[in-house]
C-alpha positions, 0 to 999 in steps of 0.5 A: 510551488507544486513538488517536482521530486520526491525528498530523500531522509536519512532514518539515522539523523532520528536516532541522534538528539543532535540532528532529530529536530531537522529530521523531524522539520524535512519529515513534516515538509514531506507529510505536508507538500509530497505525501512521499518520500525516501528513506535511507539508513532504515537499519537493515543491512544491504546483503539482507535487501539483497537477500531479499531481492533474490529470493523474491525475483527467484519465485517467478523463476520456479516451475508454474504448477509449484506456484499453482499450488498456492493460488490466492483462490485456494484459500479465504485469506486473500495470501498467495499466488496471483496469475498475471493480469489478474488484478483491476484497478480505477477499471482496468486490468493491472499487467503484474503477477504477484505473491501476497503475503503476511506476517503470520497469524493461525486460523480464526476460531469458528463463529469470528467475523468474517474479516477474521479470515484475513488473519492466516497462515501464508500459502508458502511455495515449497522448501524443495524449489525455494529453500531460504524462501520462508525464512527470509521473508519472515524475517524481513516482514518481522524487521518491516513491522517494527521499522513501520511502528518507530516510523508512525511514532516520527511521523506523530511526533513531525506534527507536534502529536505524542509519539504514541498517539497512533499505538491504538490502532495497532494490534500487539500482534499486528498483521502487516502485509507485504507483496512481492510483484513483477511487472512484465515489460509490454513486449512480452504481454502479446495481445494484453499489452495492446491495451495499455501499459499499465502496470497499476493504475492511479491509486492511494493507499488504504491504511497508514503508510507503506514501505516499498523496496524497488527490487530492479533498476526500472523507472514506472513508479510516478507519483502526482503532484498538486497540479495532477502532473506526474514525478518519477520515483526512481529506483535509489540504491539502498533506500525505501520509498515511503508513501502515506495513506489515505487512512493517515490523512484522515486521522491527521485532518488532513495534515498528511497527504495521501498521494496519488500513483501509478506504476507503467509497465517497462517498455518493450526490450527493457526486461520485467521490474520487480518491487516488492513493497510492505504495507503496515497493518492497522487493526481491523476491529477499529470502527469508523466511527472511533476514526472519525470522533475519537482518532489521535487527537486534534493536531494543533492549530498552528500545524493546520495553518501550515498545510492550509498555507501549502493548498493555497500556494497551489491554488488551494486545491489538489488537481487530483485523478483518484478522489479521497473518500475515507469515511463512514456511511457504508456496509462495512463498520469497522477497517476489517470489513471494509479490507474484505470488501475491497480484497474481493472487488480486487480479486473476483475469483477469490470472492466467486469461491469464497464470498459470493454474497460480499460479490454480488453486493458490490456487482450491484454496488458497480451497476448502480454507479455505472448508471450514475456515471461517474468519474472513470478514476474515482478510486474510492478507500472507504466502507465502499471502496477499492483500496490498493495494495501495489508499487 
């Protein structure tokens, strides 16, 4: 039977020789059949969430020329600030205004590839309007990493691989991401929120895994399940909700669900949501090829039957709005070129100034699939396609 809510763990029982052989179990159930889950007790104290929160709520309160000064056009590396509406997703605008940020790295050597320039400094806001800003979220960025690393080693060891078996794919100084996003509510986007709710439309992450703080008490995160029907992952107190990615299930043949979702806009009266959500970084020098033939090894047999036993109770098949396209066979070689590609499809303004060449290729990109017809929400996470980054 399709899942018709989404499973909470305990991070804790892990650490425990006693109760991590049922840990590990509820963990595979989750991989195999929802593809979702929370997760509570991750080791990071409440008042540091809620420090969090603030800080994040706070940057949308400061002054809109500070926030200007570090528009994500200002620079190639695709961090900073993004005005509402600024975003599309499966061909529609998303309603949210945001803050990309990193774990930070200096600026690439001349003559590195291109993709290269994803690896940079943040475009902080200033210490006059936001103090504690910086620090908290370096902070938090650096503890998310290591939380996200353990977590893969669980998620390995859940499908009977060795508990190192995806470190090859991470850099000993490896990027990850975080966002911090508000979701305005419909009554206030006069004119834009006539064309919808839709706060991010249907997607699947990219890479391995994400790990999202919802930083309000708003419903809007929905999650699809088998039969293409729609679950609500609502806020819980204390907990993050972790959602794997289309890159997880590739490596994994397909044992790890990548999951579709969506976030609808609050309705008119109900105020702005608020998430903020770390997306765990993969190493962009990894070719498509070393995905596909080499990976993390061959997930036993037995673990195999298991998911293919859960297809075949739903029918054996997923009724699914966003298509998976993981592979090889595009422009882009390596993780890094296919990020840079799908960072400018994402952000046109930043391609015009930045990369106008990767632009107009996928322009054209667009103009021959539009003339191909084809599914209004396919979605596509590939050497071609558009990954997103958003809860």
């Amino acid at each position: 039977m399709s899942f018709t809510s989404i499973p909470i763990l305990d991070l804790s029982l892990a650490k425990n020789p006693a109760t991590k052989p049922a840990f590990l179990a509820d963990l595979r159930h989750a991989l195999m059949e929802v593809g979702f889950l929370y997760l509570k007790n991750v080791g990071i104290a409440q008042e540091v969430f809620d420090q969090v929160i603030r800080e994040g709520k706070g940057f949308f309160d400061i002054p809109e020329e500070e926030k200007l000064k570090i528009e994500m056009k200002n620079a190639p590396s695709f961090l900073g600030y993004s005005r509402l509406s600024a975003e599309i997703t499966a061909g529609a605008i998303d309603h949210r205004e945001q803050i990309d940020l990193s774990t930070e790295h200096p600026l690439p050597e001349g003559g590195a590839p291109l993709h290269y320039n994803l690896l940079a400094p943040n475009q902080w806001p200033s210490s006059e309007v936001l103090p504690s800003f910086r620090q908290t979220f370096t902070d938090y960025m650096k503890k998310m990493g290591e939380i996200s690393i353990y977590f893969t080693s669980l998620i390995a060891e859940a499908i009977e691989l060795p508990a190192d078996a995806f470190n090859r794919y991470f850099d000993k100084d490896q990027q990850h991401k975080l966002k911090i996003v508000k979701y305005p509510d419909v009554g206030t986007l006069g004119k834009e929120g006539k064309e919808g709710n839709q706060g991010v439309g249907p997607h699947k992450d990219s890479m391995l895994s994400s790990y999202l703080l919802q930083a309000s008490h708003h419903r809007g995160l929905q999650v699809q399940n088998m039969r293409g029907e729609w679950i609500d992952c609502p806020p819980i107190p204390g907990t993050l909700v972790v959602a794997i990615g289309q890159g997880l299930e590739a490596l994994t043949q397909g044992v790890c669900v990548s999951t579709t979702h969506r976030v609808l806009s609050p309705a008119a009266g109900q105020g702005a949501r608020f998430s903020i959500p770390f997306f765990q970084g993969v190493r962009g020098d990894t070719t498509f090829d070393d995905l596909e033939k080499v990976g993390v090894g061959q997930v036993p047999e037995h673990v195999k039957e298991q998911r293919r036993k859960v297809l075949e109770a739903n029918g054996g098949q997923r009724l699914d709005d966003v298509e998976f396209t993981f592979r090889k066979g595009g422009v882009a070689s390596t993780l890094g070129e296919a990020t840079l590609r799908n960072r400018v499809k994402s952000h046109p303004d930043v391609g015009e100034r930045w990369y106008p060449e990767i632009l107009r290729s996928i322009r054209e990109e667009q103009a021959r699939a539009a003339a191909a017809s084809p599914p209004v929400n396919a979605a596509v996470v590939s050497p071609e396609g558009k990954a997103v980054e958003a809860h």
